[in-house]
Jmol script that loads the backbone (N, CA, C; Angstrom):
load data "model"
ATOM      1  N   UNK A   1      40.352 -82.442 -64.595  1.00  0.00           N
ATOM      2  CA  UNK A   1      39.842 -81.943 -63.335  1.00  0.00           C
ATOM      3  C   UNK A   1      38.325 -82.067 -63.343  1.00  0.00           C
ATOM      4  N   UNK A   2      37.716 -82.712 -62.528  1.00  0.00           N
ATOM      5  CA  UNK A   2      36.328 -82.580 -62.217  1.00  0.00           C
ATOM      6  C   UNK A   2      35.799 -81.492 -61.172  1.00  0.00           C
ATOM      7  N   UNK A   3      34.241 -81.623 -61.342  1.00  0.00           N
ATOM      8  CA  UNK A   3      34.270 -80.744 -60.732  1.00  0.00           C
ATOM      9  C   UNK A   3      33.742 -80.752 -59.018  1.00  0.00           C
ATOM     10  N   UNK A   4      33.491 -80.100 -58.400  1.00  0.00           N
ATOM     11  CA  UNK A   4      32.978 -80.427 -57.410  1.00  0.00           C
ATOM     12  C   UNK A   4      33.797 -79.530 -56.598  1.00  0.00           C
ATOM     13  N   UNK A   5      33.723 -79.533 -54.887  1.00  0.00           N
ATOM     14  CA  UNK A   5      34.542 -78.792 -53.965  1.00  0.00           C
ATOM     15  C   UNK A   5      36.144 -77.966 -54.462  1.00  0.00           C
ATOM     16  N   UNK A   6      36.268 -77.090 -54.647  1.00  0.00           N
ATOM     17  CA  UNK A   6      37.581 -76.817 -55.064  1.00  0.00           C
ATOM     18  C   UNK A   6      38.488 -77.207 -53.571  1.00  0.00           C
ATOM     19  N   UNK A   7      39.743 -77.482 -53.978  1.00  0.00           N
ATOM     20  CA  UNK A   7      40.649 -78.092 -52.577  1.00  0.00           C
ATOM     21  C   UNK A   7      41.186 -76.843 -52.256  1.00  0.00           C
ATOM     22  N   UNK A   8      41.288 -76.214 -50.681  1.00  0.00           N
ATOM     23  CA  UNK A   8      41.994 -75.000 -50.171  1.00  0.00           C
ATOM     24  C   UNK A   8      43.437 -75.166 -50.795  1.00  0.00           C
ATOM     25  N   UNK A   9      43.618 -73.677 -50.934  1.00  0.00           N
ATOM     26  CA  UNK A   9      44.853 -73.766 -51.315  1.00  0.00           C
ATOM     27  C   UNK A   9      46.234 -73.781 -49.521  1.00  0.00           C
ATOM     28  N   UNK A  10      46.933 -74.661 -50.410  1.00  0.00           N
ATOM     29  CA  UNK A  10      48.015 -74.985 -49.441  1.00  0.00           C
ATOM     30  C   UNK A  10      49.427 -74.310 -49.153  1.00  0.00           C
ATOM     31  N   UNK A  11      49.718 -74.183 -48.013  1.00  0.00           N
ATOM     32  CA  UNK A  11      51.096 -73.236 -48.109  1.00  0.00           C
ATOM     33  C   UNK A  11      52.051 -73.824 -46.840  1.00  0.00           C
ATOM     34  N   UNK A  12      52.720 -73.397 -47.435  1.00  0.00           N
ATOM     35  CA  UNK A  12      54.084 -74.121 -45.910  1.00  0.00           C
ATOM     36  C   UNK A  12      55.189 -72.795 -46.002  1.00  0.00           C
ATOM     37  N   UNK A  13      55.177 -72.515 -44.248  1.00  0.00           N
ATOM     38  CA  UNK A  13      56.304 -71.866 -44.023  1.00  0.00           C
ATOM     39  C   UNK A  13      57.275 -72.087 -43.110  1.00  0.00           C
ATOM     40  N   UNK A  14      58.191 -71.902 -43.057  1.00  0.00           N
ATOM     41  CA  UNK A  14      59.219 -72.298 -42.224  1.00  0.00           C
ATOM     42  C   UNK A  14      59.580 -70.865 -41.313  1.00  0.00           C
ATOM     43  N   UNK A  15      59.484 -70.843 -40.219  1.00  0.00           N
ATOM     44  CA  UNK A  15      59.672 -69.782 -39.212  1.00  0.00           C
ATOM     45  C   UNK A  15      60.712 -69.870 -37.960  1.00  0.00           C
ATOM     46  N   UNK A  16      61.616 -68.782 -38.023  1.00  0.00           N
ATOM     47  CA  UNK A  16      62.589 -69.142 -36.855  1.00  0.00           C
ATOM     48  C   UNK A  16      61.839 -67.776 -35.832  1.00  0.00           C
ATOM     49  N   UNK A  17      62.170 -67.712 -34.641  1.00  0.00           N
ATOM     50  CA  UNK A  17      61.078 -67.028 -33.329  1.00  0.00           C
ATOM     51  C   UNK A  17      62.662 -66.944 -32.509  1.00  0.00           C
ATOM     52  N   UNK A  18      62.907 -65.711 -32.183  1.00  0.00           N
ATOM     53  CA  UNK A  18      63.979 -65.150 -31.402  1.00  0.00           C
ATOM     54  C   UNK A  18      62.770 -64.291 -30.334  1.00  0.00           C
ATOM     55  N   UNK A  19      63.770 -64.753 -29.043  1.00  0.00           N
ATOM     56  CA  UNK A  19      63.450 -63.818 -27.954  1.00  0.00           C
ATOM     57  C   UNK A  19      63.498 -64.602 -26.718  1.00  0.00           C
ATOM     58  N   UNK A  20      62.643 -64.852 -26.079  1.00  0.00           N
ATOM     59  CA  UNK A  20      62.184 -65.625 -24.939  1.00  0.00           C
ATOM     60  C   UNK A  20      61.272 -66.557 -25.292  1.00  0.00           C
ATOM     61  N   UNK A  21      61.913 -67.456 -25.418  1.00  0.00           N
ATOM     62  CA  UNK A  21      61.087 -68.372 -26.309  1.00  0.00           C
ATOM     63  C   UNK A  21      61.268 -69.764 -26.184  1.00  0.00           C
ATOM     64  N   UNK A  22      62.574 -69.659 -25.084  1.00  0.00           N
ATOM     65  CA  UNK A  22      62.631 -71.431 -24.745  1.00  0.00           C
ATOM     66  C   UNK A  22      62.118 -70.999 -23.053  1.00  0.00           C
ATOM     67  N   UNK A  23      61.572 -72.556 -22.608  1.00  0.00           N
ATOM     68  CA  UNK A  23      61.523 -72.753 -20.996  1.00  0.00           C
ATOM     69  C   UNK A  23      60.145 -72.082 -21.075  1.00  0.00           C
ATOM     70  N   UNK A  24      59.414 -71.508 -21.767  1.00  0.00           N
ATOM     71  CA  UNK A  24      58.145 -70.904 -21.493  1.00  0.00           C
ATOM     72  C   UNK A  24      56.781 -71.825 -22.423  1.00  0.00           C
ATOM     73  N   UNK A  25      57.311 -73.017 -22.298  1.00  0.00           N
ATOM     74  CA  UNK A  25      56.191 -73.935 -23.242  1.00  0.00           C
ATOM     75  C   UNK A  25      55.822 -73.574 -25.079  1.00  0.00           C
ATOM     76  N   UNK A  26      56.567 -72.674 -25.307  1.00  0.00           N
ATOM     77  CA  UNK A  26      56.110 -72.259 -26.383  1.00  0.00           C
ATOM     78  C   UNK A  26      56.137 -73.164 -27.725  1.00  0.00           C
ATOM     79  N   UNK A  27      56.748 -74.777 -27.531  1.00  0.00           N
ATOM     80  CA  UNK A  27      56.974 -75.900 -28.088  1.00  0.00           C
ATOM     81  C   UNK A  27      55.505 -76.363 -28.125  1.00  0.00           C
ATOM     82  N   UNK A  28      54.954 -76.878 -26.520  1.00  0.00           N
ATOM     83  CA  UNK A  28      53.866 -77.308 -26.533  1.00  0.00           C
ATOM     84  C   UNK A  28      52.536 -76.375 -26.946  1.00  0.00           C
ATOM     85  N   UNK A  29      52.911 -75.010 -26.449  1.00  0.00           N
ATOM     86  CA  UNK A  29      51.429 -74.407 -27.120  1.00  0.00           C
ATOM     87  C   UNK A  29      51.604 -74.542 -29.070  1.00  0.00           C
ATOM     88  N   UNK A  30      52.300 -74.322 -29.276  1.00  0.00           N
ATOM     89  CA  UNK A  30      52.614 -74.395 -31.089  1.00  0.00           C
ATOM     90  C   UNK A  30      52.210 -75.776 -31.342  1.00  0.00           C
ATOM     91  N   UNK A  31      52.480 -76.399 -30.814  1.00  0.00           N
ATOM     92  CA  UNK A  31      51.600 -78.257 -30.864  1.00  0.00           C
ATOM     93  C   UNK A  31      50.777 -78.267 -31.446  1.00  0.00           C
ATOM     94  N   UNK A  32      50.187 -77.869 -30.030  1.00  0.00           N
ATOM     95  CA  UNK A  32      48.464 -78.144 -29.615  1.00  0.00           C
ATOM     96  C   UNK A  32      47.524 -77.112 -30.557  1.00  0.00           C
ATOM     97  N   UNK A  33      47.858 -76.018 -31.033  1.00  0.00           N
ATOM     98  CA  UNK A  33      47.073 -74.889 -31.578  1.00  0.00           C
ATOM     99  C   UNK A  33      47.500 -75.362 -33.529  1.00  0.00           C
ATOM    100  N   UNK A  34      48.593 -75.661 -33.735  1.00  0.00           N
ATOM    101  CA  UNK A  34      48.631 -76.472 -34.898  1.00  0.00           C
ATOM    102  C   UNK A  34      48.118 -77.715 -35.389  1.00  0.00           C
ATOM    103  N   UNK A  35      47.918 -78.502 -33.871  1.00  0.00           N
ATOM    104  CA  UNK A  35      46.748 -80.126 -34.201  1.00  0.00           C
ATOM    105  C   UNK A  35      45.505 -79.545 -34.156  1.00  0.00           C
ATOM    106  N   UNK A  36      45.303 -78.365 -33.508  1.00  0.00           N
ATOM    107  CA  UNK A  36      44.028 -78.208 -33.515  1.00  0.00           C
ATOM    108  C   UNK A  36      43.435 -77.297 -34.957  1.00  0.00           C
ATOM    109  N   UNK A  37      44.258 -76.816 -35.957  1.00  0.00           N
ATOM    110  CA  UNK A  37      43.769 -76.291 -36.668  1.00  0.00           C
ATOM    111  C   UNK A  37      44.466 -77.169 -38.089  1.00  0.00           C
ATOM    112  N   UNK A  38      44.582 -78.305 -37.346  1.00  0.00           N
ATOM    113  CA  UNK A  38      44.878 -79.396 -38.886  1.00  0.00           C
ATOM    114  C   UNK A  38      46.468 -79.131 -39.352  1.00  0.00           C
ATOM    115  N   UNK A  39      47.315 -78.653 -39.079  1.00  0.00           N
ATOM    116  CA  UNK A  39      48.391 -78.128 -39.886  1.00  0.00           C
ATOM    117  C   UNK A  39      49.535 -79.122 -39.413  1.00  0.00           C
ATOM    118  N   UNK A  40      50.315 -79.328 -40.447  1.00  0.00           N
ATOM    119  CA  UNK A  40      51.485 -80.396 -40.136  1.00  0.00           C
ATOM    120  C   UNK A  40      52.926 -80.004 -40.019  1.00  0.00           C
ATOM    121  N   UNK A  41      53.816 -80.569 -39.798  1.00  0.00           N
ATOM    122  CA  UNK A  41      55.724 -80.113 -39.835  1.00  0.00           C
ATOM    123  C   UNK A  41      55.801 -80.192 -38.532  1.00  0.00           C
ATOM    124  N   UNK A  42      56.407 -79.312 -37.806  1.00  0.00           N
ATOM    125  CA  UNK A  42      57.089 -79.532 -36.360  1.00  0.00           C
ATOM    126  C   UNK A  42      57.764 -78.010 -35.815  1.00  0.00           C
ATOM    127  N   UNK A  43      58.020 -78.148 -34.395  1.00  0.00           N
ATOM    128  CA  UNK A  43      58.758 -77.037 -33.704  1.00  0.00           C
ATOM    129  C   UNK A  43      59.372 -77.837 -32.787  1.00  0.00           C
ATOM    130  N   UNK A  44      60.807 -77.398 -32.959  1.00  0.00           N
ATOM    131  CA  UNK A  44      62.046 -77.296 -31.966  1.00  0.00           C
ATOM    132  C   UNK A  44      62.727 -76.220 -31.539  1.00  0.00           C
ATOM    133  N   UNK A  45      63.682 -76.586 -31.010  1.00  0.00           N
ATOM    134  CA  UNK A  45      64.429 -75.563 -29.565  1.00  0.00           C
ATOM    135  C   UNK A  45      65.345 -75.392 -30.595  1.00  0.00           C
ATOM    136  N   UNK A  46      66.661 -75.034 -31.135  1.00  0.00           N
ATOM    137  CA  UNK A  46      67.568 -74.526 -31.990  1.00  0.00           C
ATOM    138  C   UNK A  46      68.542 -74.184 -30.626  1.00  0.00           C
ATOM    139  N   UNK A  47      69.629 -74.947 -30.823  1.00  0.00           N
ATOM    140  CA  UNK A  47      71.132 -74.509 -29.772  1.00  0.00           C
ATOM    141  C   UNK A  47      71.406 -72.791 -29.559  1.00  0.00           C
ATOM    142  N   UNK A  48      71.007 -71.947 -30.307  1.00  0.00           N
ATOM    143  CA  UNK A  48      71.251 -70.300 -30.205  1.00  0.00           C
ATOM    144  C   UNK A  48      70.027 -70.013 -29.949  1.00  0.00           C
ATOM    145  N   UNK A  49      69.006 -70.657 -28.790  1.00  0.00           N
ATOM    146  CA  UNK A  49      67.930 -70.016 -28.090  1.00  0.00           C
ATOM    147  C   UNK A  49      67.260 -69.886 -28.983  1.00  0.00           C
ATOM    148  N   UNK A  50      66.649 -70.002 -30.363  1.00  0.00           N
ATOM    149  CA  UNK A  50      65.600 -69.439 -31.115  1.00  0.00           C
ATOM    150  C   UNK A  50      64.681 -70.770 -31.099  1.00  0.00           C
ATOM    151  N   UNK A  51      63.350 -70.735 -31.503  1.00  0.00           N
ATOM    152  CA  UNK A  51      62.800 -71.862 -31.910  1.00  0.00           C
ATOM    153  C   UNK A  51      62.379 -71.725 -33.358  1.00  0.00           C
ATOM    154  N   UNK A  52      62.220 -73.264 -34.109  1.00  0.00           N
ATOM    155  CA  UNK A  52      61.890 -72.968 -35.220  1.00  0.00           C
ATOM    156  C   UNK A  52      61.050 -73.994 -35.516  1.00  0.00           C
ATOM    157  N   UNK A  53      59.801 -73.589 -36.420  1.00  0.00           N
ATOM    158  CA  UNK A  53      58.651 -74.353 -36.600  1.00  0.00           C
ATOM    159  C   UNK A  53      58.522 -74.481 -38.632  1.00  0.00           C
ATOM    160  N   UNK A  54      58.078 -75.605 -38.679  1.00  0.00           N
ATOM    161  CA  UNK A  54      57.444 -75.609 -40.064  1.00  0.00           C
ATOM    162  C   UNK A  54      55.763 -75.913 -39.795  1.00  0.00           C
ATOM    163  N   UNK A  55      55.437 -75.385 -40.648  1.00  0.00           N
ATOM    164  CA  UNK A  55      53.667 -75.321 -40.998  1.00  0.00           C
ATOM    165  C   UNK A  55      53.745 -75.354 -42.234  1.00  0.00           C
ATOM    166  N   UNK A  56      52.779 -76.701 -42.553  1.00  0.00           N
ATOM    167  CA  UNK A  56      52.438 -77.040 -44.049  1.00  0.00           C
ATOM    168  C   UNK A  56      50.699 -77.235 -43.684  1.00  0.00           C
ATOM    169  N   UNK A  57      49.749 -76.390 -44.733  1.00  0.00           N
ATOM    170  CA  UNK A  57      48.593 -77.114 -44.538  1.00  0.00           C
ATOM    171  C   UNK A  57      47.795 -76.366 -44.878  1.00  0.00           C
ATOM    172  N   UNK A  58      46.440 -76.203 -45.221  1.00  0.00           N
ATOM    173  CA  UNK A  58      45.112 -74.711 -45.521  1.00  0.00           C
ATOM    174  C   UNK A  58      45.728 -73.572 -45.227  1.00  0.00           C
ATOM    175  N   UNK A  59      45.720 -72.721 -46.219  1.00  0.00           N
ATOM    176  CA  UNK A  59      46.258 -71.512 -46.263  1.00  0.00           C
ATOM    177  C   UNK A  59      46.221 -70.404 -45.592  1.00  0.00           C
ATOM    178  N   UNK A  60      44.947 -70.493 -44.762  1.00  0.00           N
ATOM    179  CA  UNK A  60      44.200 -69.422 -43.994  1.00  0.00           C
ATOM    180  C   UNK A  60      45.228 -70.032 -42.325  1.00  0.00           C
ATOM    181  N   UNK A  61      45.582 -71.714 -42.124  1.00  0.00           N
ATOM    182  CA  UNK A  61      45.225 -72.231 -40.734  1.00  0.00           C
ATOM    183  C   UNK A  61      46.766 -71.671 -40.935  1.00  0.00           C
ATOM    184  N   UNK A  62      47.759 -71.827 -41.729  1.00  0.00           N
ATOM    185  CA  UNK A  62      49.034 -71.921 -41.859  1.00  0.00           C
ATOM    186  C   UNK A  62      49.276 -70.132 -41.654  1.00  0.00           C
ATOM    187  N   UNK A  63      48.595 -69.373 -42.167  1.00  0.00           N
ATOM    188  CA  UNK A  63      48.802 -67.893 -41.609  1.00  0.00           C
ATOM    189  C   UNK A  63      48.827 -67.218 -40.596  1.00  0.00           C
ATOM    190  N   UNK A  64      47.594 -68.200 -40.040  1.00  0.00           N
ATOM    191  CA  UNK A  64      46.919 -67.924 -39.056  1.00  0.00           C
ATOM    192  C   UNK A  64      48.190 -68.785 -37.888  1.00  0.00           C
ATOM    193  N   UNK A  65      48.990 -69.459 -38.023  1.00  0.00           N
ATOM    194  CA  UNK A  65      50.127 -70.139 -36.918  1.00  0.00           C
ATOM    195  C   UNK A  65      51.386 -69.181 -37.146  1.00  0.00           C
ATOM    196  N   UNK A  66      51.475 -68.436 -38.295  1.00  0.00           N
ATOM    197  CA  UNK A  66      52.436 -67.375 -38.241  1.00  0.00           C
ATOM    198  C   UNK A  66      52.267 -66.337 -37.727  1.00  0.00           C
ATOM    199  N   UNK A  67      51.328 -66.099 -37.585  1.00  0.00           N
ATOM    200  CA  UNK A  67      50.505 -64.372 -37.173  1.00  0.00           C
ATOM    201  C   UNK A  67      50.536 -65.104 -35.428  1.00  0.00           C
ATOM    202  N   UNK A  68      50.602 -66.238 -35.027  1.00  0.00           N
ATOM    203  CA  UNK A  68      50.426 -66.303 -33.907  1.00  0.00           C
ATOM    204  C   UNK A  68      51.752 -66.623 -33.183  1.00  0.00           C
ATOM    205  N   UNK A  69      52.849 -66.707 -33.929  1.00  0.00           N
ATOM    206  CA  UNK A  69      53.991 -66.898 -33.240  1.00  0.00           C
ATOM    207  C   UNK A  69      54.879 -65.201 -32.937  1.00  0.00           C
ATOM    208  N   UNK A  70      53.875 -64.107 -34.178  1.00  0.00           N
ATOM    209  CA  UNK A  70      54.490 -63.515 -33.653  1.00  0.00           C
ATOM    210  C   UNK A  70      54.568 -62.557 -31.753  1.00  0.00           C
ATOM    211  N   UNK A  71      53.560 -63.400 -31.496  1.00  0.00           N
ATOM    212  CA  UNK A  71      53.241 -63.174 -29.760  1.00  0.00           C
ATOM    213  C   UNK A  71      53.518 -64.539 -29.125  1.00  0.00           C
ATOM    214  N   UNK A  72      53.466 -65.681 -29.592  1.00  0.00           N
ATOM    215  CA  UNK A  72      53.435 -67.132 -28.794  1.00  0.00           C
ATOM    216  C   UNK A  72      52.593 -66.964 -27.561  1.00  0.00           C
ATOM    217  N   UNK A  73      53.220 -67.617 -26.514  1.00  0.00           N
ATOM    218  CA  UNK A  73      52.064 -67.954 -25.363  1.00  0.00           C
ATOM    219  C   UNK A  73      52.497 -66.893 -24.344  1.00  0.00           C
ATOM    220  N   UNK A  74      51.525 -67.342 -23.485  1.00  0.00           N
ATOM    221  CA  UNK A  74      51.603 -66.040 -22.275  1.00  0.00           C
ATOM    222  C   UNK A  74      53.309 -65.815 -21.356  1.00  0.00           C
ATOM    223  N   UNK A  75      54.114 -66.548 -21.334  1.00  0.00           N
ATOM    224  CA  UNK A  75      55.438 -66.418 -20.783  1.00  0.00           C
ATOM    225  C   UNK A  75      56.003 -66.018 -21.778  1.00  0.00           C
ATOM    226  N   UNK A  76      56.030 -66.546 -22.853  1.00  0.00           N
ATOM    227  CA  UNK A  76      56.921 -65.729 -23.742  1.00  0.00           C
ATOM    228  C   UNK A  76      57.059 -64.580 -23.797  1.00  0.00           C
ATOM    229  N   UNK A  77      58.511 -64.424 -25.202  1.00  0.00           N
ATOM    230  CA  UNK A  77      58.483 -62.224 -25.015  1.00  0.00           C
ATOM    231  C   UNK A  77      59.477 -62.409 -26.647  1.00  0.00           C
ATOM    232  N   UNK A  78      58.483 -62.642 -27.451  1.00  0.00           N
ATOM    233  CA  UNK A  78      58.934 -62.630 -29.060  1.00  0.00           C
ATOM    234  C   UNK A  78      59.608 -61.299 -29.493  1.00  0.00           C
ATOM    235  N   UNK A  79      60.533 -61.420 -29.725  1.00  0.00           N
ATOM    236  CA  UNK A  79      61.388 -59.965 -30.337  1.00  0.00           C
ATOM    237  C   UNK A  79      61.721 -60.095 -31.504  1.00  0.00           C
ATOM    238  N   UNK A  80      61.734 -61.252 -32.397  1.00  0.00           N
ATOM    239  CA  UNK A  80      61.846 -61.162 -33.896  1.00  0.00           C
ATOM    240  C   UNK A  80      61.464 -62.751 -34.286  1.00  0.00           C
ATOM    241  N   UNK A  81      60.616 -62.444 -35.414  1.00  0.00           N
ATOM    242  CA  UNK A  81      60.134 -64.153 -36.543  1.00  0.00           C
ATOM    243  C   UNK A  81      60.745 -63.220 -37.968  1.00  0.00           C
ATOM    244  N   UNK A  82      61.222 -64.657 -38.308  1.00  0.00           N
ATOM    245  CA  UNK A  82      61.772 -65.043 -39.785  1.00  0.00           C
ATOM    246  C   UNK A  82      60.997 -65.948 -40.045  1.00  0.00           C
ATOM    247  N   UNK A  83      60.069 -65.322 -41.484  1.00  0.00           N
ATOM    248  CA  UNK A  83      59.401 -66.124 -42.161  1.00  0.00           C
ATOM    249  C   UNK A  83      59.878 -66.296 -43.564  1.00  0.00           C
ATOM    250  N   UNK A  84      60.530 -68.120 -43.690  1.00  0.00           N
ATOM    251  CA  UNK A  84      60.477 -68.153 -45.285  1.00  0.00           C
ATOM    252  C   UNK A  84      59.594 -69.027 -45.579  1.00  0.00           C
ATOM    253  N   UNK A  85      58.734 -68.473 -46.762  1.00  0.00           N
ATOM    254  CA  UNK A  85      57.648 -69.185 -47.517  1.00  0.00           C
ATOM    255  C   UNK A  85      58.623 -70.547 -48.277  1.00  0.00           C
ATOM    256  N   UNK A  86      57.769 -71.511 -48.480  1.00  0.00           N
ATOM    257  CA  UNK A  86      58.374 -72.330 -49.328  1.00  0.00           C
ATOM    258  C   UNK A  86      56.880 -73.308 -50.132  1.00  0.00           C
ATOM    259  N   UNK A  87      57.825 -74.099 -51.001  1.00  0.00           N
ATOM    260  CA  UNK A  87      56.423 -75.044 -51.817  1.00  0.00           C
ATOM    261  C   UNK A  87      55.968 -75.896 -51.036  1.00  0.00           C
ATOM    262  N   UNK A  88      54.701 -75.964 -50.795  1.00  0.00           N
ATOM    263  CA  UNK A  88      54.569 -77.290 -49.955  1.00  0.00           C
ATOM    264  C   UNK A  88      54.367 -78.488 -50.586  1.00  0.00           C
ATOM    265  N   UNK A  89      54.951 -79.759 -49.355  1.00  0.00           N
ATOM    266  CA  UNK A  89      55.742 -80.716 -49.775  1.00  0.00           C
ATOM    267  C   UNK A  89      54.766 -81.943 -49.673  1.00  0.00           C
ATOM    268  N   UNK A  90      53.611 -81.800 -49.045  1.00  0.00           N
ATOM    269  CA  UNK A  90      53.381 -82.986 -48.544  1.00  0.00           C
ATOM    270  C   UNK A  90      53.726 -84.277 -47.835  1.00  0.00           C
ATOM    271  N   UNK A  91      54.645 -83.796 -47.350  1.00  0.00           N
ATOM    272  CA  UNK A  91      55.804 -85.166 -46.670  1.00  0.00           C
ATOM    273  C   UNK A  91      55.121 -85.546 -45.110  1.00  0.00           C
ATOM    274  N   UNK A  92      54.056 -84.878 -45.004  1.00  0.00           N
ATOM    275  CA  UNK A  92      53.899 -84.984 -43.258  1.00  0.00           C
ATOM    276  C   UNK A  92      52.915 -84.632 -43.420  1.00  0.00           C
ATOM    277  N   UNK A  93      51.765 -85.613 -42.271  1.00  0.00           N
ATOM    278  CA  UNK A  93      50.513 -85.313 -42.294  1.00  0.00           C
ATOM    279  C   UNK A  93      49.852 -85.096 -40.650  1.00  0.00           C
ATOM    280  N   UNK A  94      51.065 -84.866 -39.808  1.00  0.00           N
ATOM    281  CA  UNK A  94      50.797 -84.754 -38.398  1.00  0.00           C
ATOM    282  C   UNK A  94      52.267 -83.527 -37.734  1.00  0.00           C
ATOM    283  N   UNK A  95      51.584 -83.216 -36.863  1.00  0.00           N
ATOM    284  CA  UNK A  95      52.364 -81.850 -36.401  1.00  0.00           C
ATOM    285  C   UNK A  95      53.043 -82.410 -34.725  1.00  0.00           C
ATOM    286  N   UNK A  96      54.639 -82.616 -35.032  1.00  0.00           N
ATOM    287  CA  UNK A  96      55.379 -83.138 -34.228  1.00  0.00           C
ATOM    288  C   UNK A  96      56.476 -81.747 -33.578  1.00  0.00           C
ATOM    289  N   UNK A  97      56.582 -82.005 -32.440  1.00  0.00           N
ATOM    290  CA  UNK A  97      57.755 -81.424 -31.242  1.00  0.00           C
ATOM    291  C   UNK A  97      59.056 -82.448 -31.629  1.00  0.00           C
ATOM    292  N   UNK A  98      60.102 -82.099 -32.217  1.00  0.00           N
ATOM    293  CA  UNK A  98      61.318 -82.669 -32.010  1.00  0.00           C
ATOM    294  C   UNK A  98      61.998 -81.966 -31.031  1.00  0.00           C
ATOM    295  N   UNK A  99      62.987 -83.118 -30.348  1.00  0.00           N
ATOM    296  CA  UNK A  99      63.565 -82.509 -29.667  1.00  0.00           C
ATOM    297  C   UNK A  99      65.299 -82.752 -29.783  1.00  0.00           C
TER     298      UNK A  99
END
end "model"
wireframe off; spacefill off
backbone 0.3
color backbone group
């Protein structure tokens, strides 16, 4: 190891979001607020109304997208997040909407 900048530490979580949470954009705001703070994985719609997102990326930006789903965007009406931590994978370096 040399020395120089230490690299942020990295974390990925996987989050399912029950409530009111489809039909209110809450796909596209999770996008846009995850490209904008660098973080990678994806959010979809789930057939039993929930949505579910992965965030891999700086430890602070990746907290900071969990702490924000538990309100999502202004139509929404969040009544429960499931957060499981996991290792991050590095498999993805851009933050995609599947549908």
């Amino acid at each position: 190891m040399g020395e120089g900048t230490p690299t942020p530490e990295r974390k990925r979580a996987h989050v399912w979001i029950s409530g009111r949470v489809q039909g209110v954009f809450f796909r596209a705001h999770t996008a846009e607020r995850a490209r904008q703070r660098g973080v990678a994985g994806f959010v979809r719609n789930l057939p039993d109304g929930r949505v579910e997102a992965v965030f891999e990326g700086d430890a602070s930006a990746v907290e900071e997208m969990v702490a924000w789903c538990h309100q999502g965007p202004p139509r929404a009406r969040v009544e429960s997040v499931e957060v499981r931590w996991e290792e991050p994978r590095g498999d993805s370096v851009e933050f995609r909407i599947l549908r």
